[in-house]
N, C-alpha and C positions, 0 to 999 in steps of 0.2 A: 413385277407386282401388278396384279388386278385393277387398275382402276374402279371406283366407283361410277354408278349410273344415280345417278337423284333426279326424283318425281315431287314437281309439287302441283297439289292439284287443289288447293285453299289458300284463301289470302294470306299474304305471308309478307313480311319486312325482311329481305334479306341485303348484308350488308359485310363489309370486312374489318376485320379488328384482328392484329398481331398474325397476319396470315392465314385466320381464320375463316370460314364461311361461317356467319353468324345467324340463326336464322329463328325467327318472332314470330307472334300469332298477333294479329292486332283482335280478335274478339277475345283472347287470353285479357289481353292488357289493357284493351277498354272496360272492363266486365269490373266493378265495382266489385261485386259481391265476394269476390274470390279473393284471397289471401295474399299476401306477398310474396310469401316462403311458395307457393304453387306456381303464382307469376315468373317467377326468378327461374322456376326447376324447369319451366315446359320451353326456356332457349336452350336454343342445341348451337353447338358447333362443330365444325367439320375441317379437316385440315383439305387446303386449294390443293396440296401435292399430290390428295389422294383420290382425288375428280377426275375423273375422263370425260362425262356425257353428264347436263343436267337438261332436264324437260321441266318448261316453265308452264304450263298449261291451268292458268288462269286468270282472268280479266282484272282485278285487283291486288298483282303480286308489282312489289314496289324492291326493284333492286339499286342499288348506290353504282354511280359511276366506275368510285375506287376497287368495288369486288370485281366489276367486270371486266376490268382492265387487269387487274389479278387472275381470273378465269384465264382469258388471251392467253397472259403471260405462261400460264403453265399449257394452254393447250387444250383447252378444254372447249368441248363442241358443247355449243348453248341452242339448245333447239326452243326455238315458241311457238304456242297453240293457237290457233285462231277462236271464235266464239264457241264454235263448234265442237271442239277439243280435237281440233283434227292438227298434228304440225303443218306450222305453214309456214317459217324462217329456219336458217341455218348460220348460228354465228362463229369463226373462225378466226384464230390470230392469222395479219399479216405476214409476222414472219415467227419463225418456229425451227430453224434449219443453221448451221454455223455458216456452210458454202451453198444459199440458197438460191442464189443470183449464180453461180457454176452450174447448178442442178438444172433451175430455169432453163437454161440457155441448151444442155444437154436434151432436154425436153424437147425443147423449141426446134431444135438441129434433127431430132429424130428422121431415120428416115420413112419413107411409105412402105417398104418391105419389111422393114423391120415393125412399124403400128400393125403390119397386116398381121405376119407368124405371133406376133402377142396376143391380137384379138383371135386367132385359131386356135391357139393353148387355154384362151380362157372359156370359149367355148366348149369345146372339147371336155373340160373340165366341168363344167357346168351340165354338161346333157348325160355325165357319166355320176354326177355326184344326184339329177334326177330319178338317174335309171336306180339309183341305190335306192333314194327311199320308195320309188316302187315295187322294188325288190323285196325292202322290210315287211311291204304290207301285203307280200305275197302274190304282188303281179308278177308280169312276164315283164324284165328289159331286155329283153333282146332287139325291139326295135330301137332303142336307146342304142344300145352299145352299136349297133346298125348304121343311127346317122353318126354318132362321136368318130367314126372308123373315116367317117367319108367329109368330114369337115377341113377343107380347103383353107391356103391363106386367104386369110380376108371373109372366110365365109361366102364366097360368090353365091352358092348353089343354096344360102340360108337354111342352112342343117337344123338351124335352132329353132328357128319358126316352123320347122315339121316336127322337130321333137317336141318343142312346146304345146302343139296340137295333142298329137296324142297324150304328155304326161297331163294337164288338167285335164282330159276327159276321164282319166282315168285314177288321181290321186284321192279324189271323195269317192262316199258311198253315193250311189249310183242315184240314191234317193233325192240326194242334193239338185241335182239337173245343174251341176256347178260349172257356171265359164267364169273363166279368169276376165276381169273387168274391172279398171279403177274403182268405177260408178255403181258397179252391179251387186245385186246381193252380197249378201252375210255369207260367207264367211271373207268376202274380199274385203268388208271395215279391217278385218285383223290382218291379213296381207299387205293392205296398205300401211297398218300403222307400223307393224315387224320390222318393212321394211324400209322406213323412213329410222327409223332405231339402227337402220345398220348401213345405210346410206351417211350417219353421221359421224359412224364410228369410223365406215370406210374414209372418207373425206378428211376428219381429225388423223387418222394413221399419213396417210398423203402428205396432208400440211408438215407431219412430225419428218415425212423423208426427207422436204426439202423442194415436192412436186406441185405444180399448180393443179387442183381438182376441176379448173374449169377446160382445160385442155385434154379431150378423151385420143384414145387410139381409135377408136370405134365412132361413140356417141357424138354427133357433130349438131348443137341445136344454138342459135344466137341469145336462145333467152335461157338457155341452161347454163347453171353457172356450175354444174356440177357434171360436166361427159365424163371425166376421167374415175371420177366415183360411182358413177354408173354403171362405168364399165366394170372396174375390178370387184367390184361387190359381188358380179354376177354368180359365178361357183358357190358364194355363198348364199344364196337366195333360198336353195334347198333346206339351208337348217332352220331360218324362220319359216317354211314352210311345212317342217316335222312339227313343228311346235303350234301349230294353227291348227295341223292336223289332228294332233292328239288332244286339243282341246274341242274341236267337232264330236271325237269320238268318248269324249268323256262326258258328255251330255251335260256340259253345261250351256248357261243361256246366252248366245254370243250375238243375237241382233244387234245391239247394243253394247257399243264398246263402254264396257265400269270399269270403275277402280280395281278390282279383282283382275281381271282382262291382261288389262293394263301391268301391272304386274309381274304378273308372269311374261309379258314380250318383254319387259323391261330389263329382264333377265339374260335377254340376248347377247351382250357382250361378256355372260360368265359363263356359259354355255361351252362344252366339252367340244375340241375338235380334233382331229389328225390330221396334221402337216409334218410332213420329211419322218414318217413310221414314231413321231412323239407327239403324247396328249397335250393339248395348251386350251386355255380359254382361246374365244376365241377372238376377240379385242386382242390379245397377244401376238395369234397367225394374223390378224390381220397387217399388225406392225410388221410382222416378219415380208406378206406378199408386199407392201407396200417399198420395203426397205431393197428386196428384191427387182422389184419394176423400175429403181431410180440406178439400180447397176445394168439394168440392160438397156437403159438410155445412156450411163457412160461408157457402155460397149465394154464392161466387164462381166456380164454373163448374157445368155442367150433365151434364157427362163426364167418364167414369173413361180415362182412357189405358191399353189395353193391347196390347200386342205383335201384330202380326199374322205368320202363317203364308203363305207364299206359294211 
């Protein structure tokens, strides 16, 4: 089952009752003028089972101890917004795994050939799932499929960073003058926020396998608490990136990330994939690559399963 994604972007009371998410509007409930019977109808509730990902993005949003510790418990990635509305935390259960402290250690014991051929498949995967959506929109992959052919364990020869050159110069229209840049113009606000949306998804699947998210095959940073979701997110970077695209190309107003915007990236964990020639959301392949990555640390398979673009 789909997981939910919840957005709150207004002051809100949210709280737990009967294992529910309960959630209030405090200018409902201070507001005199308005009725009881409307007071009463405008709380919602939400079953905790049915949460995958909630985005808190607002200065005045007051959650209870008890629901968050409920959240944890089921696994639920709690992301918060800075003033900005930009995410800036990532909250995740402890533990989440029956043999987590087995898995751990599996992890830990890895060896460096075996981090290498993982970070090559995911690669690999990723500059072939680029070459697709250049494909859709009618460019050439053939230099795509060029470096994917020539990507080494371990990526010595940084296959990814020549394929990444070419695919942003060449995924907007030409008018854009777009480079790919945290900091840099419109349309990178929607690239970032996309993929902070699936950075949490990735990280929540992780924790569900058993795997520490701070420990990458690849990504090695002391203040990254997140290598290992770094890394496997990668392959999937393409499809928040169709979705950014096609929002460029539909003219709407995207300087400014709105509620609208928002929205729709939000949408990113129900979003159609291909993994192993069957359709799944994609919060679902993500559980599957992740569940996959924690067997070729117990040295029961040799491959990460990830989605392909076609």
């Amino acid at each position: 089952m789909i997981k939910r994604t919840l957005y709150f972007g207004n002051p809100a009371y949210l709280n737990l009752n009967n294992k529910l998410l309960v959630f209030r509007l405090p200018e409902v409930e201070k507001n005199k003028e308005l009725p009881e019977s409307f007071k009463k109808d405008s709380i919602t509730s939400i079953a905790i089972e049915d949460i995958g990902v909630i985005v808190l993005d607002h200065q005045q949003i007051t959650i209870t101890q008890g629901l968050l510790a409920a959240l944890l418990e089921n696994n639920v990635a709690i992301i918060t917004c800075d003033a900005s509305h930009i995410p800036a935390g990532l909250m995740l259960p402890l533990e989440s795994h029956n043999i987590q402290h087995e898995r751990f250690l599996n992890q830990l014991e890895s060896s460096v050939p075996l981090r290498k051929q993982l970070w090559q498949q995911t690669i690999i995967q990723k500059i072939l799932n680029q070459g697709a959506v250049l494909s859709m929109q009618g460019k050439d992959k053939q230099k795509m499929t060029y470096w994917a052919k020539r990507v080494r364990s371990g990526d010595p020869d940084n296959c990814e960073g020549k394929a990444a050159l070419h695919y942003w110069s060449n995924l907007f229209p030409e008018s854009l003058y777009f480079s790919r840049d945290r900091d840099g113009d419109p349309p990178n606000n929607l690239l970032n926020y996309g993929y902070a949306i699936l950075r949490a998804i990735t990280a929540r699947c992780l924790v569900g396998s058993g795997l520490l998210p701070t420990l990458g095959i690849h990504h090695s940073n002391k203040y990254n608490a997140y290598c290992l979701a770094d890394d496997i997110m990668e392959p999937y970077r393409p499809y928040v990136d169709m979705i950014v695209l096609e929002i460029v190309k539909s003219g709407h107003e995207y300087t400014e990330l709105n509620t609208d915007l928002k929205r729709i990236l939000l949408g990113i964990p129900a979003i159609d994939v291909i993994i192993e020639n069957e359709r799944s959301p994609l919060m679902i392949a993500m559980q599957r690559t992740s569940a996959s990555l924690a067997r070729c640390f117990e040295g029961n398979a040799r491959k990460i399963i990830y989605p392909e673009l076609d």
